[in-house]
Phi, psi and omega in degrees: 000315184302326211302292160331325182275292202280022200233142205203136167244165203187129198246086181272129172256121199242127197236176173324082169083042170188133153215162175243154202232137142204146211276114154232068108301316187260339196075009175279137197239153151203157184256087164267172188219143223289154172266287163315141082016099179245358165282116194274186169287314212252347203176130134002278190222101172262336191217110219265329162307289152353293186281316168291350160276345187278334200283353189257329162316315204281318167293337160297324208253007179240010197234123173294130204226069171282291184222333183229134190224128157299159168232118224290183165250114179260137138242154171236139195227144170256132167241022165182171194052079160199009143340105173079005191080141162316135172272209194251353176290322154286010169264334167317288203292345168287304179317297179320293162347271183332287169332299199304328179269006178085034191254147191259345152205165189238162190212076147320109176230148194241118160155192162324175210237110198247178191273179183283307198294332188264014169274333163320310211281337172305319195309303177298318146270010170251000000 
Protein backbone atom coordinates (compact mmCIF):
# COMPACT_ATOMS: atom_id res chain seq x y z
CA UNK A 1 0.00 0.00 0.00
CA UNK A 2 2.98 2.48 1.23
CA UNK A 3 4.61 0.99 -1.60
CA UNK A 4 1.67 2.51 -4.19
CA UNK A 5 2.16 6.29 -3.29
CA UNK A 6 5.94 6.42 -3.94
CA UNK A 7 5.32 4.19 -7.11
CA UNK A 8 4.60 5.96 -10.63
CA UNK A 9 4.35 3.67 -14.24
CA UNK A 10 5.57 5.41 -17.43
CA UNK A 11 4.50 4.39 -20.86
CA UNK A 12 7.65 5.13 -22.89
CA UNK A 13 6.96 4.85 -27.09
CA UNK A 14 10.75 5.03 -28.49
CA UNK A 15 10.14 6.12 -32.35
CA UNK A 16 13.16 6.77 -35.31
CA UNK A 17 15.10 9.78 -33.09
CA UNK A 18 12.07 10.85 -31.01
CA UNK A 19 10.48 9.77 -27.76
CA UNK A 20 7.19 10.07 -25.90
CA UNK A 21 6.82 9.67 -22.23
CA UNK A 22 3.57 9.50 -20.46
CA UNK A 23 3.20 9.28 -16.55
CA UNK A 24 -0.02 7.27 -16.47
CA UNK A 25 -1.06 8.37 -13.27
CA UNK A 26 -1.24 12.02 -13.43
CA UNK A 27 -1.61 11.90 -17.57
CA UNK A 28 1.05 14.22 -17.74
CA UNK A 29 2.80 13.63 -21.52
CA UNK A 30 5.64 14.65 -23.59
CA UNK A 31 7.09 13.83 -27.02
CA UNK A 32 11.17 15.16 -27.52
CA UNK A 33 12.98 14.51 -30.42
CA UNK A 34 16.48 13.63 -30.17
CA UNK A 35 19.25 16.71 -31.13
CA UNK A 36 21.95 14.00 -31.27
CA UNK A 37 20.76 11.19 -33.60
CA UNK A 38 20.24 8.38 -31.48
CA UNK A 39 18.84 6.21 -34.20
CA UNK A 40 21.13 4.50 -36.70
CA UNK A 41 20.65 2.87 -40.07
CA UNK A 42 20.82 -0.27 -38.96
CA UNK A 43 19.32 -0.21 -35.08
CA UNK A 44 16.63 1.74 -33.21
CA UNK A 45 18.92 2.91 -30.79
CA UNK A 46 22.25 2.98 -32.22
CA UNK A 47 23.76 5.60 -29.81
CA UNK A 48 22.59 4.63 -26.97
CA UNK A 49 23.77 7.63 -24.88
CA UNK A 50 21.73 9.93 -26.98
CA UNK A 51 18.40 8.26 -26.22
CA UNK A 52 19.18 8.16 -22.27
CA UNK A 53 19.72 11.58 -21.93
CA UNK A 54 16.22 12.48 -23.87
CA UNK A 55 14.26 9.66 -21.96
CA UNK A 56 15.85 11.00 -18.39
CA UNK A 57 14.99 14.67 -19.64
CA UNK A 58 11.75 13.53 -20.87
CA UNK A 59 11.20 11.82 -17.21
CA UNK A 60 12.04 14.58 -15.57
CA UNK A 61 9.40 16.43 -16.96
CA UNK A 62 5.98 13.75 -16.51
CA UNK A 63 7.03 12.60 -13.01
CA UNK A 64 6.00 14.92 -10.42
CA UNK A 65 8.97 15.58 -8.22
CA UNK A 66 8.42 17.19 -4.90
CA UNK A 67 10.60 15.98 -1.76
CA UNK A 68 10.61 12.75 -2.73
CA UNK A 69 11.04 11.46 -6.59
CA UNK A 70 9.81 8.10 -7.35
CA UNK A 71 11.80 6.13 -9.28
CA UNK A 72 9.06 4.99 -12.19
CA UNK A 73 8.14 1.44 -13.47
CA UNK A 74 9.03 1.82 -16.74
CA UNK A 75 7.35 -0.35 -19.95
CA UNK A 76 8.70 0.56 -22.75
CA UNK A 77 7.54 -0.16 -26.92
CA UNK A 78 9.83 0.15 -29.73
CA UNK A 79 7.38 1.82 -32.35
CA UNK A 80 9.61 1.29 -35.66
CA UNK A 81 12.89 -1.26 -36.74
CA UNK A 82 11.14 -4.24 -34.72
CA UNK A 83 9.92 -6.10 -38.15
CA UNK A 84 9.90 -9.86 -36.93
CA UNK A 85 10.43 -8.95 -33.61
CA UNK A 86 13.27 -7.55 -31.27
CA UNK A 87 16.58 -9.97 -30.65
CA UNK A 88 17.39 -10.34 -27.36
CA UNK A 89 19.89 -7.70 -27.71
CA UNK A 90 17.22 -5.26 -28.95
CA UNK A 91 15.19 -6.07 -25.96
CA UNK A 92 18.47 -5.56 -23.86
CA UNK A 93 19.25 -2.64 -25.00
CA UNK A 94 15.06 -1.22 -24.16
CA UNK A 95 16.17 -2.57 -20.59
CA UNK A 96 19.13 -0.91 -20.45
CA UNK A 97 17.82 2.29 -21.51
CA UNK A 98 14.95 2.34 -18.92
CA UNK A 99 17.76 1.88 -16.03
CA UNK A 100 20.19 3.74 -17.42
CA UNK A 101 17.21 6.76 -17.32
CA UNK A 102 16.34 5.91 -13.68
CA UNK A 103 13.68 3.35 -13.70
CA UNK A 104 13.33 0.77 -11.23
CA UNK A 105 12.04 -2.15 -13.58
CA UNK A 106 11.69 -1.98 -17.01
CA UNK A 107 8.82 -3.68 -18.95
CA UNK A 108 9.49 -4.39 -23.06
CA UNK A 109 6.61 -4.57 -24.76
CA UNK A 110 6.22 -5.61 -28.72
CA UNK A 111 2.47 -5.40 -29.74
CA UNK A 112 -0.69 -2.73 -30.01
CA UNK A 113 -0.22 0.33 -28.52
CA UNK A 114 -1.95 0.06 -25.29
CA UNK A 115 -4.38 2.35 -22.93
CA UNK A 116 -3.22 3.54 -19.44
CA UNK A 117 -4.94 0.99 -17.88
CA UNK A 118 -3.14 -1.81 -19.52
CA UNK A 119 0.25 -0.33 -19.02
CA UNK A 120 -0.80 -0.75 -15.26
CA UNK A 121 -1.78 -4.24 -15.69
CA UNK A 122 1.81 -4.99 -17.52
CA UNK A 123 3.28 -3.12 -14.58
CA UNK A 124 1.90 -5.44 -12.32
CA UNK A 125 2.63 -8.75 -13.84
CA UNK A 126 5.81 -8.53 -14.84
Amino acid sequence: MIRNLFTTTVYVKVYKNKILVKNVVNNNEVTLSAVEPFTTSRLLIGEFVNAENILKEALKKVIDGKWLTSTPIIVIQPMAMFEGGLSSVEERVLIELAFGAGGRRAIVWVGKELSNEEVIEQAKNT
